[in-house]
Each structure stands twice: as C-alpha cells, then as structure tokens.
Z-matrix of the N, CA and C atoms (Angstrom, degrees):
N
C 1 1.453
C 2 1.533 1 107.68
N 3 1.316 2 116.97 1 128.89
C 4 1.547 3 114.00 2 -168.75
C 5 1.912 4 85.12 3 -96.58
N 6 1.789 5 104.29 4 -176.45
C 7 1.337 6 121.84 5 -163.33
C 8 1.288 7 83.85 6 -70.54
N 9 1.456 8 122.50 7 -75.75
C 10 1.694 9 112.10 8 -160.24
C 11 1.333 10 123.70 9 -28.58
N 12 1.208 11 106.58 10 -49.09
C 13 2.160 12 113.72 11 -178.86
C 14 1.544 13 93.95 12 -65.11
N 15 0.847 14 143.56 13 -57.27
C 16 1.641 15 130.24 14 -165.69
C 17 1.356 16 110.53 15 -84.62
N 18 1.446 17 126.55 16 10.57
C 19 1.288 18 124.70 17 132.35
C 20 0.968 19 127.25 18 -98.66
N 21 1.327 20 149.55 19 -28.76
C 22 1.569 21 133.00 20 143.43
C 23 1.211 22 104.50 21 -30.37
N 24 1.754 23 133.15 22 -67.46
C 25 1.665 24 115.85 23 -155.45
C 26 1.534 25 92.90 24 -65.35
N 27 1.442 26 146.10 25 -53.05
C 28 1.638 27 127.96 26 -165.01
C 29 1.559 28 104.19 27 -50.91
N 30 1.768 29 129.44 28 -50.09
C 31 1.114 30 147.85 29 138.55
C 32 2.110 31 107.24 30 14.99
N 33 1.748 32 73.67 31 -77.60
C 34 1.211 33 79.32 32 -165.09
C 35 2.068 34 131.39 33 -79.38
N 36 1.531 35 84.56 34 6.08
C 37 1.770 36 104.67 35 -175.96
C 38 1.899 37 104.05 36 -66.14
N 39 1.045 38 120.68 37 159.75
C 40 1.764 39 125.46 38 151.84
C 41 1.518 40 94.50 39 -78.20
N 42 0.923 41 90.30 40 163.25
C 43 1.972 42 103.89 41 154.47
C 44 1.326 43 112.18 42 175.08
N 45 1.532 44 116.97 43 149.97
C 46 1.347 45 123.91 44 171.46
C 47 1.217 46 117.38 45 -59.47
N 48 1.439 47 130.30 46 155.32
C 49 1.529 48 129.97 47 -144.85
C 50 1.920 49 74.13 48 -119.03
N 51 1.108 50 89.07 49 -167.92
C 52 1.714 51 103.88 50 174.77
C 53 1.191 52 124.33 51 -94.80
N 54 1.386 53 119.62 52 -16.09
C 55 1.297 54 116.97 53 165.43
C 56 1.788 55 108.71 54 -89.05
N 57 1.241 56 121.01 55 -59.55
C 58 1.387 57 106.84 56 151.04
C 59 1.342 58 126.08 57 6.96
N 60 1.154 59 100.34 58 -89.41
C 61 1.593 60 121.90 59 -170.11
C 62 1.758 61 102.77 60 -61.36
N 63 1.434 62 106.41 61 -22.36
C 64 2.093 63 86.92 62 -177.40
C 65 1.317 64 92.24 63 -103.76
N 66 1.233 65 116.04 64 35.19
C 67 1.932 66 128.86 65 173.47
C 68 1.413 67 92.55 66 -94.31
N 69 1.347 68 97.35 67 -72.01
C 70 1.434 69 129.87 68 -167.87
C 71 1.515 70 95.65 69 -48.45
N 72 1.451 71 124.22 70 -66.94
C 73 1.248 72 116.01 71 -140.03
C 74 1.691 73 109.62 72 -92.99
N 75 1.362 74 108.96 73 2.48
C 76 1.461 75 155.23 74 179.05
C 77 2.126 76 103.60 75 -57.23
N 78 1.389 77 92.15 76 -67.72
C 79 1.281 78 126.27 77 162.01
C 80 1.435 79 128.72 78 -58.15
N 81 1.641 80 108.56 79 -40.91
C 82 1.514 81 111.50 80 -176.62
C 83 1.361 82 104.91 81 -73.00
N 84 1.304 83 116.08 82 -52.49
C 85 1.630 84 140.34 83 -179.38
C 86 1.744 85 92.15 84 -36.62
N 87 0.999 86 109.62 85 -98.14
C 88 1.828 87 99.67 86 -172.86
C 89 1.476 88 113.87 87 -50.38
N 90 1.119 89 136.74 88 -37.46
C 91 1.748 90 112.34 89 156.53
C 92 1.076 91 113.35 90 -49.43
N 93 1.101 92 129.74 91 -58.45
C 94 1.831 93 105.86 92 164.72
C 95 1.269 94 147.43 93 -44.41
N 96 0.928 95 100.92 94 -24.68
C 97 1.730 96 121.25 95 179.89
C 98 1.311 97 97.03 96 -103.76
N 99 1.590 98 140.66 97 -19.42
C 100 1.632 99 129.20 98 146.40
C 101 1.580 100 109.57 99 -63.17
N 102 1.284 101 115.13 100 -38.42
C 103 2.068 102 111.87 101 173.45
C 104 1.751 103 82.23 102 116.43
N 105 1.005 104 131.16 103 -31.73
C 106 1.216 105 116.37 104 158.24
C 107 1.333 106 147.48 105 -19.46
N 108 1.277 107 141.14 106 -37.82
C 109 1.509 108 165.30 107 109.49
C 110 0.983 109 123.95 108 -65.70
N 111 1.181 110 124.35 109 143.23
C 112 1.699 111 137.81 110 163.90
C 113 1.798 112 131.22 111 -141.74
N 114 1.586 113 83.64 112 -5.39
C 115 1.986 114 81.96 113 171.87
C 116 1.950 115 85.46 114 -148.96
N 117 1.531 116 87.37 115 169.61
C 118 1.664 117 96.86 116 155.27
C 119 1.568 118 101.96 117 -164.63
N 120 1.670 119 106.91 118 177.85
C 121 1.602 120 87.81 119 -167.93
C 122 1.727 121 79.79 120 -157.49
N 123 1.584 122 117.39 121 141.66
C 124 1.600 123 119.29 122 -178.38
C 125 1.254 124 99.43 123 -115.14
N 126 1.333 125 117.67 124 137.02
C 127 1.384 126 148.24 125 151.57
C 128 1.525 127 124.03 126 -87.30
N 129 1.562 128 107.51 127 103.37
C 130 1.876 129 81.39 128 -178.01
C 131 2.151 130 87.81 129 -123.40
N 132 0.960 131 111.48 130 131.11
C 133 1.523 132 133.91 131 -159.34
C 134 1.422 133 100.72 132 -123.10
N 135 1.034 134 110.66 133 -176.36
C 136 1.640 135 129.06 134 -163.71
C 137 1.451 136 106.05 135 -77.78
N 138 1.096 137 126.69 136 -20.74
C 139 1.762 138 133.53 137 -161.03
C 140 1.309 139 111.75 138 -159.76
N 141 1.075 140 132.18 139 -11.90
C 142 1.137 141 129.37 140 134.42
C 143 1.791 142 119.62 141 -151.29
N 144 1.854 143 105.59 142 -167.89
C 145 1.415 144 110.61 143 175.59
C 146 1.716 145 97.25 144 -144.11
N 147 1.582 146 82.44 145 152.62
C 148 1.431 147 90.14 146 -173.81
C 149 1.951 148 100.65 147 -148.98
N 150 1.448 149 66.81 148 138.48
C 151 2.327 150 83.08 149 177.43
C 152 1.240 151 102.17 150 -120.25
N 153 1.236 152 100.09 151 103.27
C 154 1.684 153 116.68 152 170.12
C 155 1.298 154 113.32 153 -106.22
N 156 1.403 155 106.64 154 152.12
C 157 1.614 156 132.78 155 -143.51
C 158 1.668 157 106.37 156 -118.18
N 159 1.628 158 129.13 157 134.46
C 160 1.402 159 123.36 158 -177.47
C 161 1.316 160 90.38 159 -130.08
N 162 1.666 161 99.12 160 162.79
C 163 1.783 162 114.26 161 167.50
C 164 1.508 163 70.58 162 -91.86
N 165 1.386 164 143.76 163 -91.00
C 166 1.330 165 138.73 164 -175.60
C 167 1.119 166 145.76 165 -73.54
N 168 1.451 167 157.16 166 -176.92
C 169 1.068 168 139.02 167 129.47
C 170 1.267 169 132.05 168 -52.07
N 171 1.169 170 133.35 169 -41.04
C 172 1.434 171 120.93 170 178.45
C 173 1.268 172 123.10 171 -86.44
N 174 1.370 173 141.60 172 5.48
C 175 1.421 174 156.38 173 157.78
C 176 1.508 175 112.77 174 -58.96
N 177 1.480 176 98.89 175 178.68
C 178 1.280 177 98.39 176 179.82
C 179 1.998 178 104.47 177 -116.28
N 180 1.433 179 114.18 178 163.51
C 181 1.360 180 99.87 179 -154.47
C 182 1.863 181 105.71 180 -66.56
N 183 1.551 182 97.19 181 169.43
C 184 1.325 183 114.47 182 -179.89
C 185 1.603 184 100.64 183 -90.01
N 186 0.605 185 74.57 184 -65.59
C 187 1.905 186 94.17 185 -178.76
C 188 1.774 187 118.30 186 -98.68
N 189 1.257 188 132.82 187 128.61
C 190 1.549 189 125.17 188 158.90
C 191 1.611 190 103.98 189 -110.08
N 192 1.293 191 116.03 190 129.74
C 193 1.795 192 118.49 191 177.11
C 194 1.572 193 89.26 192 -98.75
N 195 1.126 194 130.31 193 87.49
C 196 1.389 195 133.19 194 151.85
C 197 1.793 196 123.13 195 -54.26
N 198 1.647 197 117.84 196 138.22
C 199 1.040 198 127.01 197 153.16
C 200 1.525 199 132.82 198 -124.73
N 201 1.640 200 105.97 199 111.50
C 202 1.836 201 98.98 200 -169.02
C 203 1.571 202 95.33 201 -122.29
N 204 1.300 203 84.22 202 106.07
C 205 1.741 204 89.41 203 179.42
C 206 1.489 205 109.48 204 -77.41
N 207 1.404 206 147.45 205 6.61
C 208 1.083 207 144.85 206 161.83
C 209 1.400 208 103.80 207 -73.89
N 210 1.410 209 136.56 208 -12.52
C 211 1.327 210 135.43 209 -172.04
C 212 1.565 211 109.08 210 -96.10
N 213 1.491 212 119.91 211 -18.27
C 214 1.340 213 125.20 212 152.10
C 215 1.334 214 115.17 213 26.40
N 216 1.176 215 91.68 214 -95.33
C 217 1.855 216 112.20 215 -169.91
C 218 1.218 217 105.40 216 -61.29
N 219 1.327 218 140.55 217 -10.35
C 220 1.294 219 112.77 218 -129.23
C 221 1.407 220 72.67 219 -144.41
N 222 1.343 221 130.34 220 -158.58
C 223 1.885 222 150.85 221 175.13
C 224 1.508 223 102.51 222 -16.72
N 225 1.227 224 115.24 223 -19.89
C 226 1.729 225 102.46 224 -175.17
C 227 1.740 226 99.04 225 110.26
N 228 1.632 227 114.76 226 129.65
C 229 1.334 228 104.34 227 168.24
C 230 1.577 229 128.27 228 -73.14
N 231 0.896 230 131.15 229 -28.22
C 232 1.565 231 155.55 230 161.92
C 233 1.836 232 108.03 231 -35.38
N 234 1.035 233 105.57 232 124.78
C 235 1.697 234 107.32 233 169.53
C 236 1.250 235 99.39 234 -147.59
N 237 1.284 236 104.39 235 159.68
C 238 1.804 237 122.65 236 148.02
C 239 1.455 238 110.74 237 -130.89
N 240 1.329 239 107.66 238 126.94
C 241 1.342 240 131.51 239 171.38
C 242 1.299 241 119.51 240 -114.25
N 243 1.652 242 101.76 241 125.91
C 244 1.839 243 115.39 242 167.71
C 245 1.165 244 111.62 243 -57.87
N 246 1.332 245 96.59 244 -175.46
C 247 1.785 246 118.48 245 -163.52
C 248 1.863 247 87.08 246 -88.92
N 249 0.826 248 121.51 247 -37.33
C 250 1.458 249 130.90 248 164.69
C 251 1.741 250 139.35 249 -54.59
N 252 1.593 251 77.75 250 -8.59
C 253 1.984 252 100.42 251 173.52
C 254 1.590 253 90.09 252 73.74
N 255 1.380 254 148.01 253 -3.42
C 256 1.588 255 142.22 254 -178.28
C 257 1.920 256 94.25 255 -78.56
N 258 1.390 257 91.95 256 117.85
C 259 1.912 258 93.93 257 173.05
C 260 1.278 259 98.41 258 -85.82
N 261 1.542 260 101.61 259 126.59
C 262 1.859 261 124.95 260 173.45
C 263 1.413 262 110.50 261 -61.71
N 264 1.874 263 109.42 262 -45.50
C 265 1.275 264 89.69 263 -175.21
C 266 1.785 265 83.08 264 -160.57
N 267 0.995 266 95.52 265 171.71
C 268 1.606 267 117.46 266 172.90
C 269 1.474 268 133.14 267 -144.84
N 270 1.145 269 148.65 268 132.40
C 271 1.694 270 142.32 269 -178.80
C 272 1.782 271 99.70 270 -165.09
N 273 1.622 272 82.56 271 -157.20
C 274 1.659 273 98.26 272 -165.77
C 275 1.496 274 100.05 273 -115.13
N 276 1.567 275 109.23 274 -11.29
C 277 1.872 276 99.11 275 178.48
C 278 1.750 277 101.37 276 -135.98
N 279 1.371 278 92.07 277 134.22
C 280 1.904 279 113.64 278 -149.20
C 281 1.499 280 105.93 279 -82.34
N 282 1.845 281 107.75 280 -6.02
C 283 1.351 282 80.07 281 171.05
C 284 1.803 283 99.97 282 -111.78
N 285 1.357 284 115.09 283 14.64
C 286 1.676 285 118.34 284 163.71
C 287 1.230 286 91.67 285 -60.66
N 288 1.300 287 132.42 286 -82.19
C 289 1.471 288 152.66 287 -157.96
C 290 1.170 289 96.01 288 -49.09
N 291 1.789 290 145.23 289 -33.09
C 292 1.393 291 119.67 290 -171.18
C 293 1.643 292 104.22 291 -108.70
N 294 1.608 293 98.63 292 25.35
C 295 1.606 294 103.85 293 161.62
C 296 1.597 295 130.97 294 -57.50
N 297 1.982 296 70.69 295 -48.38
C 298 1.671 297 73.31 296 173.60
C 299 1.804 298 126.15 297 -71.90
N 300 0.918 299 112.96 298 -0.54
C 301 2.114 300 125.00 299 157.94
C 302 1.160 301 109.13 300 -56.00
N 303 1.776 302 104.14 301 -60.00
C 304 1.444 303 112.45 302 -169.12
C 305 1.181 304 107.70 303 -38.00
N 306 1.497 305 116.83 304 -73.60
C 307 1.674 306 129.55 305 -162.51
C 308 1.528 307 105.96 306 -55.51
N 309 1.678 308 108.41 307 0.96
C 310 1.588 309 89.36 308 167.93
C 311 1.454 310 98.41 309 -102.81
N 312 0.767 311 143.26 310 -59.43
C 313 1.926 312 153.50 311 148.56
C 314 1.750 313 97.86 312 -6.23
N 315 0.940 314 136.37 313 -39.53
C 316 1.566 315 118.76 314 150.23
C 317 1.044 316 133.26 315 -93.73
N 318 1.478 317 135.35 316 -11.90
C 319 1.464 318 123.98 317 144.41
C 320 2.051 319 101.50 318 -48.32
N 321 0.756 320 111.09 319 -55.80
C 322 1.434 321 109.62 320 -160.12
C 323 1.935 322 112.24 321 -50.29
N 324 1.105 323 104.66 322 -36.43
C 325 1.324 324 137.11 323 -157.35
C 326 2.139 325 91.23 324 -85.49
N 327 1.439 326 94.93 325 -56.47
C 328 1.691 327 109.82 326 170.15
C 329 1.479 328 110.78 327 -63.88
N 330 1.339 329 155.23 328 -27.04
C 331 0.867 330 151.14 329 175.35
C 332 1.873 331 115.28 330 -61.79
C-alpha cells in the first residue's frame, strides 16, 4: 500500500473533532463521578463515528453518541441512541442532543 491509499482510507473515516469530543467527554466525566458510567469505546468508520457508553465493560452499550455527517441537511447529524437501538434524540448541535443525558445525570444526582 503506497502513502496516497492510506490517506484516502484515514481521509475517508468520520471522527469526532476536538471540540466534539470535550462535549462528549465533558458529559462522560460527571457520569462517572455519579457511578453511572465506567467504560466507553469510539468507533470512527467510513460514514459515521460513534462513542458509546458502559455501566461495564463486558455489556453491551447504554448509550451510543452517534455522528453522520451525511445527515447534515436533513434531521441533524448528532443522535443518541439506547441500549434498545430507539434514538432519544437527534439535531444539528451535539450538546442539544446530549441534553437529553443530562436530564438523566440529574435524576441521579436528585435521588
């Protein structure tokens, strides 16, 4: 594989940018420190990326923070998806979309 082809495929990955991710990781940080979370693991793929969220490691995720930037125009690239594959919420700005987390991060906090 020469340099050019293995820059098209990095090229061609999604991935969370850096502000993204201190959205994201913004959020993970106090679910952890509620006991709420304890692992997460990023996927960044051809069409999209996704940071999904565990009470453990060996489970399957609680949460997926999806990004499909082909959805742009359209519903908003931003999702959150249950452990149930049902998307909680969707838009165009990622920390609207990880509102709906919040309101679980203060029930938890309210209890």
């Amino acid at each position: 594989m020469n340099v050019h082809s293995s820059m098209r495929s990095a090229e061609a990955q999604v991935s969370f940018d850096r502000r993204e991710l201190g959205v994201i990781l913004s959020l993970y940080g106090r679910m952890v420190a509620a006991g709420e979370w304890r692992d997460y693991a990023i996927s960044c793929l051809r069409h999209h990326a996704t940071f999904c969220v565990f009470r453990r490691t060996a489970e399957t995720p609680l949460y997926s923070i999806e990004k499909h930037p082909a959805l742009r125009n359209r519903q908003g690239m931003y999702a959150v998806i249950g452990m149930d594959g049902q998307i909680l919420k969707r838009g165009h700005d990622l920390a609207q979309v990880l509102k709906v987390l919040e309101r679980k991060l203060l029930r938890v906090i309210g209890d």
